[in-house]
VOPAGU-2260 file (C-alpha; in pm, 1 decimal, decimal comma):
REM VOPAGU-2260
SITE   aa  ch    i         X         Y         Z
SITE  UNK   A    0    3795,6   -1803,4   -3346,0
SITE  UNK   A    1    3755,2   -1912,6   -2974,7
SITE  UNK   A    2    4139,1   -1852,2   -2836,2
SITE  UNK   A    3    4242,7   -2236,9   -2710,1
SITE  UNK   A    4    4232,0   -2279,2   -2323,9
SITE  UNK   A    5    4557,1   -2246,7   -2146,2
SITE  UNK   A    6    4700,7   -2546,2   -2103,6
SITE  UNK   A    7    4792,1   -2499,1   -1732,1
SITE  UNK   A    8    4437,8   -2352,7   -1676,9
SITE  UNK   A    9    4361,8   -2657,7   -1409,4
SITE  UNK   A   10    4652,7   -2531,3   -1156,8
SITE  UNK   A   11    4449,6   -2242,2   -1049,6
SITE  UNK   A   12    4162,7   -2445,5   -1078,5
SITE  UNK   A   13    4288,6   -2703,6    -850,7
SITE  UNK   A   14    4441,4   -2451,3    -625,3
SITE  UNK   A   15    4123,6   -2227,6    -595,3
SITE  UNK   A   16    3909,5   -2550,6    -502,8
SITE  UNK   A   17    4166,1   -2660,0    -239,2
SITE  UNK   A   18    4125,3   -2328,1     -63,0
SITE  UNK   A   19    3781,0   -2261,6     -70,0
SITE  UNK   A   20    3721,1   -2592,3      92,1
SITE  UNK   A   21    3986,4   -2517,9     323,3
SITE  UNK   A   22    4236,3   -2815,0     244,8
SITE  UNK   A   23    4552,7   -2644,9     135,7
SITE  UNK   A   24    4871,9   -2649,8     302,9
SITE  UNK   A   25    4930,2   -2296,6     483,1
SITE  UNK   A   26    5337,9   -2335,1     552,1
SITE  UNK   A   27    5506,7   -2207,7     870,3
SITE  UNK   A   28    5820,5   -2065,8     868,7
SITE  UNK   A   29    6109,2   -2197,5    1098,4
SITE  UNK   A   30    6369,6   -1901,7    1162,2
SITE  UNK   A   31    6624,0   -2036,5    1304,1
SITE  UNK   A   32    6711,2   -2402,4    1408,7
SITE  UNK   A   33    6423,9   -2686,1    1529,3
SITE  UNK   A   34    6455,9   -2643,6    1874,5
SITE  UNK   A   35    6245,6   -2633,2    2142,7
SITE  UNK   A   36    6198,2   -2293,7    2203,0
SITE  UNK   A   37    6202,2   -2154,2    1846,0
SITE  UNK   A   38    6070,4   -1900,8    1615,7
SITE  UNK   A   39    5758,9   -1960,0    1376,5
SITE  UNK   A   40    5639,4   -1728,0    1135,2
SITE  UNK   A   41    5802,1   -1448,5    1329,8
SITE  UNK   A   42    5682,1   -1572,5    1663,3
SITE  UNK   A   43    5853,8   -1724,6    1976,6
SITE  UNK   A   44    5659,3   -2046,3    2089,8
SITE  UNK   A   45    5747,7   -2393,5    2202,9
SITE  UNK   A   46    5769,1   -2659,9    1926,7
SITE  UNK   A   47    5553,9   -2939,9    1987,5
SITE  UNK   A   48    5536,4   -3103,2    1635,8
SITE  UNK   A   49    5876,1   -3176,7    1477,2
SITE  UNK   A   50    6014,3   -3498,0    1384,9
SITE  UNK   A   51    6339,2   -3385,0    1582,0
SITE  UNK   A   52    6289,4   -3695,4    1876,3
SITE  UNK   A   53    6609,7   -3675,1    2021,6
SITE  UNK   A   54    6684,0   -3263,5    1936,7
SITE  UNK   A   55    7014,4   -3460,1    1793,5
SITE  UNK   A   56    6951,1   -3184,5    1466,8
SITE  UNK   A   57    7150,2   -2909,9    1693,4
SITE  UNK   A   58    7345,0   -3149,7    1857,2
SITE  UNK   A   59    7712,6   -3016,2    1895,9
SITE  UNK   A   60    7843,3   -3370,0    1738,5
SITE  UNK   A   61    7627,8   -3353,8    1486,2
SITE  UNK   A   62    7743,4   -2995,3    1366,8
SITE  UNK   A   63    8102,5   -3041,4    1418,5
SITE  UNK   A   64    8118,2   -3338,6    1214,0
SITE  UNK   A   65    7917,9   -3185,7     951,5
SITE  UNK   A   66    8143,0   -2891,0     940,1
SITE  UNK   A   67    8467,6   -3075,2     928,1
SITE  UNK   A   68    8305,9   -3265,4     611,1
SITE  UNK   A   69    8269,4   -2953,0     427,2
SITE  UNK   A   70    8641,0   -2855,1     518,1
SITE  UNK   A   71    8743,8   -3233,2     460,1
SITE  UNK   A   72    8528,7   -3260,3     191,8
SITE  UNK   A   73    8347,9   -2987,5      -1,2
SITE  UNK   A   74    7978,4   -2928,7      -3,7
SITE  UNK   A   75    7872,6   -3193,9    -269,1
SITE  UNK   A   76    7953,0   -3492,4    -373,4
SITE  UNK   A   77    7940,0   -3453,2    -754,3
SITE  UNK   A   78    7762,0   -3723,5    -873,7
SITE  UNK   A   79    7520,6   -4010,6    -829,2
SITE  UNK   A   80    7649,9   -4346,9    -600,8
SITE  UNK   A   81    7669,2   -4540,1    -892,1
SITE  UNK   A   82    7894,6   -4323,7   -1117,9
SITE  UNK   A   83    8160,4   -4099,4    -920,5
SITE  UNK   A   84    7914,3   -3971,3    -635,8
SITE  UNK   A   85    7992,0   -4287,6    -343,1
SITE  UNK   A   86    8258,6   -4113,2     -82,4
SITE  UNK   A   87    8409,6   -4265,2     234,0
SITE  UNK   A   88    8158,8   -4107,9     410,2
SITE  UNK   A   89    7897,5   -4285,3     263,0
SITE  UNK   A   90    8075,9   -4574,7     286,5
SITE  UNK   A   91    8173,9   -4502,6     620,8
SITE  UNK   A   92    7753,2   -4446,5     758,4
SITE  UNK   A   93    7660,1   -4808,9     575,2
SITE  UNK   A   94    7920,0   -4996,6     782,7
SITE  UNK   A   95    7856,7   -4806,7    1108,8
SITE  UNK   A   96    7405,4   -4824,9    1019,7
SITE  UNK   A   97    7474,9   -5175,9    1011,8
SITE  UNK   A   98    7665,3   -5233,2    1321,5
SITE  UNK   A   99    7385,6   -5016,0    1502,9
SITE  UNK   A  100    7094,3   -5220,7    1326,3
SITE  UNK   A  101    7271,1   -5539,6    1392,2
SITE  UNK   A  102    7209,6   -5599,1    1043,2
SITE  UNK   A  103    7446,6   -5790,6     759,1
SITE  UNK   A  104    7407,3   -5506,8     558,1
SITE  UNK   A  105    7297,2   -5124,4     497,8
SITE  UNK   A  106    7209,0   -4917,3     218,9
SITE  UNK   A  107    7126,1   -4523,4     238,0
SITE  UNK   A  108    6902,6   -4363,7       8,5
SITE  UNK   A  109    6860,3   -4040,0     -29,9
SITE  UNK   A  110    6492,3   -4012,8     112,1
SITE  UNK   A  111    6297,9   -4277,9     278,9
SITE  UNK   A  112    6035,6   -4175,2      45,5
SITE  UNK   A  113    6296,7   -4257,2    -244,9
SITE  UNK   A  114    6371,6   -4629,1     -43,8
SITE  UNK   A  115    5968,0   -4688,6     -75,7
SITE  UNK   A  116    5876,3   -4569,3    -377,1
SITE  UNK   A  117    6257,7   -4722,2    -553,9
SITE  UNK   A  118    6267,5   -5070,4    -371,8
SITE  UNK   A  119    5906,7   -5190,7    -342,4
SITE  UNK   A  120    5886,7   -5229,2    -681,9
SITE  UNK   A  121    6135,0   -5393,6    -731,7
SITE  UNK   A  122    6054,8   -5647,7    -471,6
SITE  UNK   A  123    5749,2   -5732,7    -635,3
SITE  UNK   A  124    5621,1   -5728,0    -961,1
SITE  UNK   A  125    5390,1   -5926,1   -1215,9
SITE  UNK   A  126    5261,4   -6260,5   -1087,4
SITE  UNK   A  127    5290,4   -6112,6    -690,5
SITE  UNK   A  128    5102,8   -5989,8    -444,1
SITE  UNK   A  129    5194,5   -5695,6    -220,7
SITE  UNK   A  130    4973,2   -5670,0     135,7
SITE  UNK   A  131    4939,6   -5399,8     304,7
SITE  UNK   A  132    4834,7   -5241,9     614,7
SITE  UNK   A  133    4528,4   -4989,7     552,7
SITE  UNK   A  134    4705,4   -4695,2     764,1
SITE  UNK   A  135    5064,7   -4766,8     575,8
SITE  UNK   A  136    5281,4   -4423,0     510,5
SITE  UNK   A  137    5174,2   -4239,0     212,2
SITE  UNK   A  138    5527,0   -4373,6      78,4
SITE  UNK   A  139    5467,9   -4708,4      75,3
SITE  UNK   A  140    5133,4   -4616,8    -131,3
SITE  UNK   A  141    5289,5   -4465,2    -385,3
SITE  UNK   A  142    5583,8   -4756,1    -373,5
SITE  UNK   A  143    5313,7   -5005,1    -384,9
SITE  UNK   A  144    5055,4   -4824,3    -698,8
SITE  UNK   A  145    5399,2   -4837,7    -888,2
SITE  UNK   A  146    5453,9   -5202,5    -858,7
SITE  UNK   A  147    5277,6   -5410,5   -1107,5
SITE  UNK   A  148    5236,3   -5657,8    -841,1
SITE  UNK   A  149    4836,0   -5715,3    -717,7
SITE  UNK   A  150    4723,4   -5559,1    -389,0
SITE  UNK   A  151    4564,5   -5641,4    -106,6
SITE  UNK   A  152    4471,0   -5438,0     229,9
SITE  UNK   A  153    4434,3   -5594,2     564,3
SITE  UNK   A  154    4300,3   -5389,6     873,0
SITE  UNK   A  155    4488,5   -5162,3    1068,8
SITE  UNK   A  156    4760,1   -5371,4    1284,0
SITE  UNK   A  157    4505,7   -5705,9    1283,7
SITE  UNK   A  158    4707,5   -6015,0    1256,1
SITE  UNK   A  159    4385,5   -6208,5    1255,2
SITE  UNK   A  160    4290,2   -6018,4     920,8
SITE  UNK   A  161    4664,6   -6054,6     770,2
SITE  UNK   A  162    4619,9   -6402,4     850,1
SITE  UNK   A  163    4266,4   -6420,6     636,6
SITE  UNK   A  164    4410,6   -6220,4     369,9
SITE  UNK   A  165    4750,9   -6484,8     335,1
SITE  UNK   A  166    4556,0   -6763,1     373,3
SITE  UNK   A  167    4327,8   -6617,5      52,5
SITE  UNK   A  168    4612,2   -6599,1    -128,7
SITE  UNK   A  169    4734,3   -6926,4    -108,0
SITE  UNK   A  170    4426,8   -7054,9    -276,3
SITE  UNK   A  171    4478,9   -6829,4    -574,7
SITE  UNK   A  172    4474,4   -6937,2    -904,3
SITE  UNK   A  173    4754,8   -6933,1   -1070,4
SITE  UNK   A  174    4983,8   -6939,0    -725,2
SITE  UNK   A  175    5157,8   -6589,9    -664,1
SITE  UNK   A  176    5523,4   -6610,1    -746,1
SITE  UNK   A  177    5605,3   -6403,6    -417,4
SITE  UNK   A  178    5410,9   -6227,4    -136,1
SITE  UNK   A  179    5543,9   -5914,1      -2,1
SITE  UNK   A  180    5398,1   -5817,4     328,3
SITE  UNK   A  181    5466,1   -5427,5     451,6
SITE  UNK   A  182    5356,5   -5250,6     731,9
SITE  UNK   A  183    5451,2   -4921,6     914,8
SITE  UNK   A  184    5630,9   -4991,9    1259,8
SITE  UNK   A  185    5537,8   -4676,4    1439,2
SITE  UNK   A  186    5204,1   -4523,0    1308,8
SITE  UNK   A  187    5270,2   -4154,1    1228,1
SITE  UNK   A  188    4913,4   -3983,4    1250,0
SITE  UNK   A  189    4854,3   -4227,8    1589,2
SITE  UNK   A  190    5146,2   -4317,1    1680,8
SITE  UNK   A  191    5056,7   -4697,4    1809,5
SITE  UNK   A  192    5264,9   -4952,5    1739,9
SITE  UNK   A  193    5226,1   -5294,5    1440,3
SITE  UNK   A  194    5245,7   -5608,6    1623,0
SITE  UNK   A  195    5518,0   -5721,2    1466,4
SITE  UNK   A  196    5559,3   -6057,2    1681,8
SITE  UNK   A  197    5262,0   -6167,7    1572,6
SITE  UNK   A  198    5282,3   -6043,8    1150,2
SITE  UNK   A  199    5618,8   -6197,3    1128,7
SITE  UNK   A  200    5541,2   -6529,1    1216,2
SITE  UNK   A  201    5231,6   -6505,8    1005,6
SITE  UNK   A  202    5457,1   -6406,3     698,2
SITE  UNK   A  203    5707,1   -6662,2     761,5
SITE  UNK   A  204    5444,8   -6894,4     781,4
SITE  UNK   A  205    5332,5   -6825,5     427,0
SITE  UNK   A  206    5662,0   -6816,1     299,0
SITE  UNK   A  207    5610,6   -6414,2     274,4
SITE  UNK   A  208    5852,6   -6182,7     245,2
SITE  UNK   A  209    5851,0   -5853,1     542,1
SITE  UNK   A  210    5906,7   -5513,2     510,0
SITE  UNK   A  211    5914,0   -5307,8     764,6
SITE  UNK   A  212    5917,3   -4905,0     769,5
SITE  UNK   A  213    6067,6   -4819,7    1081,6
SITE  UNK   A  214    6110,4   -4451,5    1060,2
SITE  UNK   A  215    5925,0   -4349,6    1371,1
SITE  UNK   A  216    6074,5   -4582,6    1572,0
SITE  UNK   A  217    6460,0   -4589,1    1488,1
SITE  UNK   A  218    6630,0   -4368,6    1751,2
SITE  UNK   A  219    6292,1   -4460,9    1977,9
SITE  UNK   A  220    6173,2   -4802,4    1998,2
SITE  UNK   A  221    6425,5   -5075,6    2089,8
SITE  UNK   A  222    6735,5   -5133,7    2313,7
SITE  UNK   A  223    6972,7   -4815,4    2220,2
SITE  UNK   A  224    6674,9   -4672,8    1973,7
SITE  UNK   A  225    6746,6   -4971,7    1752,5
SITE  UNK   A  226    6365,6   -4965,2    1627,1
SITE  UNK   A  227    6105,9   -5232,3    1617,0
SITE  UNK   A  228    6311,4   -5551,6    1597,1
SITE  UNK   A  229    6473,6   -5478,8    1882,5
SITE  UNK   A  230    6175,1   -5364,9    2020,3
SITE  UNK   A  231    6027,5   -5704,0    2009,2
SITE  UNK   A  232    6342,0   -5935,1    2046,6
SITE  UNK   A  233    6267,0   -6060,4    1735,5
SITE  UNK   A  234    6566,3   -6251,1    1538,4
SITE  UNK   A  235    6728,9   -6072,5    1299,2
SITE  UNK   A  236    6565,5   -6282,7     977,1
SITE  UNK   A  237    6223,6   -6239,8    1070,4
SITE  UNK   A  238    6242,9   -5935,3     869,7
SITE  UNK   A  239    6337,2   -5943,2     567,2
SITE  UNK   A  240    6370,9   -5560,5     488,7
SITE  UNK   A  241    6386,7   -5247,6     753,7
SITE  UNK   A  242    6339,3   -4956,0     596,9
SITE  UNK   A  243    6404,3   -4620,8     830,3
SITE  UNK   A  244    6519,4   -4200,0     818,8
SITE  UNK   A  245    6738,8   -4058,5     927,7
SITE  UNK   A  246    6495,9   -3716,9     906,1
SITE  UNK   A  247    6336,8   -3802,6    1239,0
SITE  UNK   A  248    6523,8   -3859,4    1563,7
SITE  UNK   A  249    6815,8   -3924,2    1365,0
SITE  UNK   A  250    6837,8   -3519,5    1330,8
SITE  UNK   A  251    6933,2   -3486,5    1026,2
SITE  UNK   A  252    6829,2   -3638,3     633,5
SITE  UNK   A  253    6773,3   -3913,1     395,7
SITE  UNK   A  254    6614,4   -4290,5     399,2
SITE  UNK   A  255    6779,9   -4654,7     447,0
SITE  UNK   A  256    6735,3   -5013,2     454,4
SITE  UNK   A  257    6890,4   -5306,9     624,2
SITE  UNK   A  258    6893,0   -5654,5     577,8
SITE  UNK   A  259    7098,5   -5943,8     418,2
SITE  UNK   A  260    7397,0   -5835,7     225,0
SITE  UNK   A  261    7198,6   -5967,0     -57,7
SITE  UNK   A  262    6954,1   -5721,7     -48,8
SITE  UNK   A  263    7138,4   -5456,6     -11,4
SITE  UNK   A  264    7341,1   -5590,2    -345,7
SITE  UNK   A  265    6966,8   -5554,6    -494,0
SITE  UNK   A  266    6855,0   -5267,0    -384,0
SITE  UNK   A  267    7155,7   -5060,3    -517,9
SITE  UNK   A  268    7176,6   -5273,6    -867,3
SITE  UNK   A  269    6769,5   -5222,0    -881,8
SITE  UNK   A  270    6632,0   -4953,3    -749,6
SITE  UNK   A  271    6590,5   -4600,5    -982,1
SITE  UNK   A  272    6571,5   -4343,9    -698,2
SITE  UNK   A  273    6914,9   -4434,1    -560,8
SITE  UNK   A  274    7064,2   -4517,1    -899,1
SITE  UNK   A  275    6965,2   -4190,2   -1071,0
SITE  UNK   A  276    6972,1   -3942,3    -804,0
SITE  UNK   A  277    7276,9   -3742,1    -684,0
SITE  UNK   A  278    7394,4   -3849,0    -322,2
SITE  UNK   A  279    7377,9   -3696,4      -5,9
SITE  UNK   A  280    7664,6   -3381,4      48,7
SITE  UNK   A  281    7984,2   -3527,9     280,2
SITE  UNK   A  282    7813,6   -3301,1     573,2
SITE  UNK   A  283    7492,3   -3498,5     563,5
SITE  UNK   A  284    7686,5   -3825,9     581,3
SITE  UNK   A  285    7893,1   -3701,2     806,6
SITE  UNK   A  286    7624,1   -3582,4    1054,7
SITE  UNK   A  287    7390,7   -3890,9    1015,6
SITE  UNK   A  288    7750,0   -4096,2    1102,5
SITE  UNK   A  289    7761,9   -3889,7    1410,6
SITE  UNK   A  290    7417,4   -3900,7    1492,1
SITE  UNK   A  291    7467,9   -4295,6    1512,9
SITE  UNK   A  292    7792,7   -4210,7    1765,0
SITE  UNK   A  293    7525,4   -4065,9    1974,6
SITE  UNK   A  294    7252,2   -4321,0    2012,7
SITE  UNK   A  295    7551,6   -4542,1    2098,4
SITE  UNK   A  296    7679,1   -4337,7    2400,9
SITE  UNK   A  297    7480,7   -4097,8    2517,1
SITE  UNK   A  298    7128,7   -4340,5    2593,6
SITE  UNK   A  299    7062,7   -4050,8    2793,1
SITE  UNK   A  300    6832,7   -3878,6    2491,7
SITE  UNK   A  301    6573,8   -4185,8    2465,7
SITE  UNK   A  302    6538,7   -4250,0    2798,8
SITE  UNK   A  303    6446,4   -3884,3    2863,8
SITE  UNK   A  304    6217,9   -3874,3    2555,5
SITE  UNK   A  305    6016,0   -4186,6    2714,2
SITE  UNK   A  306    6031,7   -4014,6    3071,7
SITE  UNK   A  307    5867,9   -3684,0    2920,9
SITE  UNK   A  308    5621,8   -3893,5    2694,9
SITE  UNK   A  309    5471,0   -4103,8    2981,9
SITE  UNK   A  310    5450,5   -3754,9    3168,0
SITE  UNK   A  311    5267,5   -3563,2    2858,9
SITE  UNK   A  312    5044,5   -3905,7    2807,5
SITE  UNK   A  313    4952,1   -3894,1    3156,5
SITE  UNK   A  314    4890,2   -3515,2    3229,2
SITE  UNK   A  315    4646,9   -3517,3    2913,4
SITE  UNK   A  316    4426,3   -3775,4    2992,9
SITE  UNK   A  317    4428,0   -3692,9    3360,7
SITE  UNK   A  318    4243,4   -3300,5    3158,7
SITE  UNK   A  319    4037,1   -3533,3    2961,8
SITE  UNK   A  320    4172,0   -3558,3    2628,5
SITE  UNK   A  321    4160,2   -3845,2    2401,8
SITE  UNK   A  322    4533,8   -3947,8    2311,6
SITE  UNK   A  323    4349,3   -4275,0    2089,3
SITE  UNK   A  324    4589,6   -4556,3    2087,1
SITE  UNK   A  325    4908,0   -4415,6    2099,8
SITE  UNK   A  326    5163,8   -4606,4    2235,2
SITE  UNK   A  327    5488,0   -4394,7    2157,1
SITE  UNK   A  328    5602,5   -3998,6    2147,9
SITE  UNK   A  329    5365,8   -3946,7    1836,4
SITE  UNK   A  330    5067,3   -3838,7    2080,7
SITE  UNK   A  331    4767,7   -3733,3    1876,3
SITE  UNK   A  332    4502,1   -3491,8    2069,3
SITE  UNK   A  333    4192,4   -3618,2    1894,5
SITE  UNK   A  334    3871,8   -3376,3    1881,4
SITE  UNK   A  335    3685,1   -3468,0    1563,8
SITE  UNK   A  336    3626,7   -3221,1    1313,3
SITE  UNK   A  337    3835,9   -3057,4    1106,4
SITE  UNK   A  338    3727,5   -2690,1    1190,2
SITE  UNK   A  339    3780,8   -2772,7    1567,4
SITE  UNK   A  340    4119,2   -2916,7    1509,0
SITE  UNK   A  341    4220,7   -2579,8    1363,1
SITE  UNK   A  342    4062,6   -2371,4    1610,4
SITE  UNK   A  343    4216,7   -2526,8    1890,0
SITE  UNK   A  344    4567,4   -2525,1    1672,4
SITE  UNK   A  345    4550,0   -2154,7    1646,5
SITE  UNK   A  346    4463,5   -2078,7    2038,6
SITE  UNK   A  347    4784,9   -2300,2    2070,4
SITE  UNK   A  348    5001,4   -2068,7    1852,6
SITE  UNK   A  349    4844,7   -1768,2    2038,9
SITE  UNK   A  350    4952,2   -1942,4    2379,8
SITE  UNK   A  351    5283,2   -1981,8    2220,1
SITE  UNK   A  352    5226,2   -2341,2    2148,3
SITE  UNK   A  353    5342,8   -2512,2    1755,4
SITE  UNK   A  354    5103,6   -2784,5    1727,4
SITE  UNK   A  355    4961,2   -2828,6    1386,4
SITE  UNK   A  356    4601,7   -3016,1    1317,1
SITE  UNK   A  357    4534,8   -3334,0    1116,8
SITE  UNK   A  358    4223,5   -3292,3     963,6
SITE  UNK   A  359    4058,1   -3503,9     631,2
SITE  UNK   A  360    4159,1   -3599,5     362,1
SITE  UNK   A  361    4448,6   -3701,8     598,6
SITE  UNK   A  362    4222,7   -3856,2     837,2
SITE  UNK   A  363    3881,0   -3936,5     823,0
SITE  UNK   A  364    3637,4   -3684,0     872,4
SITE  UNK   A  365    3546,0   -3757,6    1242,8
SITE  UNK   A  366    3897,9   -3781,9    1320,1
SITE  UNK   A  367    4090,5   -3476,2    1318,0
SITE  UNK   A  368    4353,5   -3430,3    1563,3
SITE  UNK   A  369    4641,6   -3216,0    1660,2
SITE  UNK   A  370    4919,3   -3469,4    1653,0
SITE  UNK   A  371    5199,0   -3366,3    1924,5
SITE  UNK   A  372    5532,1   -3507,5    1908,9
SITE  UNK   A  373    5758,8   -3543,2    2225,1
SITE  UNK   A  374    6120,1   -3389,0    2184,7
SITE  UNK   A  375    6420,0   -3553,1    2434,4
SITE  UNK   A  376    6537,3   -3158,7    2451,6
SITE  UNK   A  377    6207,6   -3041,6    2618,5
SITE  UNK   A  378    6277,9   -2869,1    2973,7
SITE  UNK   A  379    6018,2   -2989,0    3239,0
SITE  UNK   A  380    5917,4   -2648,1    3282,2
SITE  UNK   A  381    5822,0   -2625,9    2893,6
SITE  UNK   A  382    5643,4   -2974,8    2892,5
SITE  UNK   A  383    5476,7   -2801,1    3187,9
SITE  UNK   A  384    5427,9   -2510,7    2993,3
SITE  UNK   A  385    5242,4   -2681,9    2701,0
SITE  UNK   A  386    4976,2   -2941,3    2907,2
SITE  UNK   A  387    4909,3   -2610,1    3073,2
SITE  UNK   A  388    4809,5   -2428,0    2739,1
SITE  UNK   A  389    4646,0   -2727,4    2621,5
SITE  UNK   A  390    4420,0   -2784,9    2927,4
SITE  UNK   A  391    4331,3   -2356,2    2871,5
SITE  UNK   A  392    4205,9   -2372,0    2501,5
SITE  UNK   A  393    4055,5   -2714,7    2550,9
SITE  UNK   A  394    3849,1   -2534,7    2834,6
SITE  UNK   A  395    3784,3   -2264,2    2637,1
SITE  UNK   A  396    3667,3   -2428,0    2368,8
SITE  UNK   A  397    3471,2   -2703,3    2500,3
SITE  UNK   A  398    3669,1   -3008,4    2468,3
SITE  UNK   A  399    3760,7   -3059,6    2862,8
C-alpha cells in the first residue's frame, strides 16, 4: 500500500517554487534601533527604506513615556478592549488622535491592517458596492475580498474614471443599498498622491460613502502632519472614514480611524479584529500619545523631512534617474526589471546603502524599482552620502 502524501507536502512545494523563480522574501536583520546610521545583517550602512519619517521611533519622548508606562503600568494590558483590556492610556491616545485629526472621534486598532481588513466589511455588505482604486494597499484588498459587498476598480487616481464607474452604478438594477468609495492617500510603491479634492466631491455627489487610508501621509502631508484632509483644506465631512498608523512616521505601532463619533461607536461594536484581539501594551499607547505631543510642538521634523525630500528628488533626476510620479518622501528609483532592481540593491548595500528593490509580483514586470524613503533624522552629509552611491552603481551599471 502506497503510504498517503503528507498533508503539508505543498509548503515545501510552494516554498521551493518561490525560490527558484527568485520571489521569496530574503529578511534583513536590524541590530539595533531604526536609525539612520544603523546595522543590517551585521553591517554598518545608512538606512534609506524604513517607514520611520520623522526618526520619532528613538525619539527621547517617545522612550521616556514608554518607559514610565511599564513602571506606571506593567507590560500588558491583559485583555481585549472590549472585556478588561481598555486602560487610560488608550483612552487617553483616542481623545488626544482626535484633537490632532480635528476629528469628532478616534478609534485605535491594533494594526492598520486589522482597521482594513475589520471595518471594511462591515461598512459594506450584501446589496453594496465597494470601489476601489486599482493601486489600493494590499490591506484594503484583503478588507474588500472579505466583504460580501460587489466590486468595482477604477484607474489609478482618475477621477474621470471614478466618475464613469459611479455613474454605472447608479443605473444598476436593483439600486445598491450603499456605495463605499476607498482609496490610498499616499501611494506606497510610488509615493504620488489621490486627488482627493476631486474623489470627494464625486462621492458626495453620488451619495457615496469615503474612506480614506492615510497611513503614508499622517505625520507628512497636511498642516502639522495632519494627513490628506488637511492637505487639501477639505472640510472635515467630506470624508467619511480616515484610516492611518501609527507604524510609519508616527514611530511606533498599530492602526486607527477617525470620523463621526458614530462611527467610531460602529467600528468598536462591529469590527472582529479590534473586538477579539488583545490591545496594545500601556508603553505602546503611551509612546504613540507622545508621538502626537511631538507633531504638535516640535514642526521642526516635517519641515526638515520635506527640505531633504525636495533635495534627494532633485539631486536624482539632475543623475538621470526616473523618480515616476512621486510627489512625497516615498521616492521610488525605477529601472525596470526585476534582476536589475536587485543588482543595483546589492551594489547599494556594498556602498553601505539599505535600499531594498520592488520587483513583480509587487509591481508589474517592467516596473521594478528600489523604493527610497526620506527620514527627518538624515544628516546632510548622509543624504549626500547616499545620491553619491546611487549616482556610482547607476554608472556602473548602466542606468545613468
Amino acid at each position: 500500500m502506497t503510504a498517503p502524501r503528507s498533508p503539508t507536502a505543498f509548503l515545501a512545494e510552494e516554498v521551493r517554487e518561490l525560490v527558484a523563480a527568485d520571489l521569496d522574501w530574503k529578511l534583513r536583520v536590524l541590530g539595533g534601533p531604526s536609525e539612520p546610521s544603523c546595522t543590517i545583517d551585521g553591517r554598518k550602512v545608512l538606512m534609506l527604506c524604513s517607514n520611520n519619517y520623522l526618526g520619532l521611533s528613538t525619539h527621547p519622548r517617545l522612550k521616556a513615556a514608554a518607559i514610565e508606562a511599564v513602571r506606571t503600568h506593567g507590560a500588558g494590558s491583559g485583555s481585549v478592549r472590549s472585556i478588561a483590556g481598555t486602560m487610560d492610556l488608550h483612552v487617553e491616545l483616542e481623545r488626544r488622535l482626535a484633537r490632532f485629526k480635528e476629528a469628532d472621534a478616534s478609534l485605535v486598532y491594533q494594526t492598520g491592517f486589522a482597521a482594513n481588513a475589520g471595518l471594511i466589511p462591515q461598512l459594506a455588505g450584501e446589496g453594496d458596492l465597494i470601489v476601489s482604486d486599482e493601486l489600493n494597499h494590499g490591506s484594503i484588498i484583503d478588507g474588500v475580498r472579505l466583504a460580501r459587498a460587489e466590486r468595482a476598480v477604477y484607474h489609478h487616481a482618475d477621477p474621470d474614471d471614478l466618475a464613469r464607474v459611479l455613474k454605472e452604478a447608479e443605473r444598476h438594477t436593483p439600486g445598491y443599498r450603499r456605495i463605499l468609495v476607498i482609496t490610498d492617500g499616499v501611494f506606497s510603491m510610488d509615493g504620488d498622491i489621490a486627488p482627493l479634492d476631486r474623489i470627494a466631491p464625486l462621492a458626495a455627489e453620488h451619495g457615496a460613502m469615503l474612506y480614506v487610508d492615510d497611513a503614508h501621509g499622517e505625520g507628512v502631508l497636511g498642516r502639522g502632519g495632519r494627513g490628506i484632509v488637511s492637505h487639501f483644506r477639505l472640510d472635515r465631512d467630506a470624508v467619511q472614514v480616515e484610516m492611518g498608523t501609527f507604524s510609519k512616521a508616527f514611530g511606533v505601532v498599530g492602526g486607527h480611524v477617525s470620523g463621526s463619533a458614530e462611527l467610531v461607536r460602529f467600528a468598536y461594536n462591529k469590527s472582529r479584529t479590534w473586538l477579539l484581539s488583545g490591545s496594545h501594551p500601556p508603553a505602546v499607547a503611551a509612546a504613540c500619545t507622545a508621538a502626537i505631543d511631538v507633531l504638535e510642538q516640535e514642526p521642526q521634523h516635517v519641515e526638515r523631512l520635506w527640505t531633504l525630500t525636495r533635495r534627494f528628488q532633485e539631486a536624482m533626476r539632475g543623475h538621470g534617474f526616473d523618480l515616476g510620479t512621486s510627489a512625497t518622501p516615498i521616492v521610488p528609483v525605477l529601472v525596470g526589471e526585476s534582476s536589475t532592481a536587485k543588482r543595483l540593491s546589492q551594489r547599494l548595500f556594498e556602498l553601505g546603502v539599505f535600499a531594498l528593490p520592488i520587483v513583480f509580483p509587487m509591481v508589474a514586470r517592467d516596473k521594478a524599482r528600489i523604493r527610497t524613503i526620506m527620514n527627518a533624522a538624515l544628516t546632510d552629509e548622509q543624504l549626500a552620502f547616499a545620491i553619491d552611491a546611487f549616482a556610482k552603481a547607476g554608472r556602473e551599471l548602466g542606468l545613468i
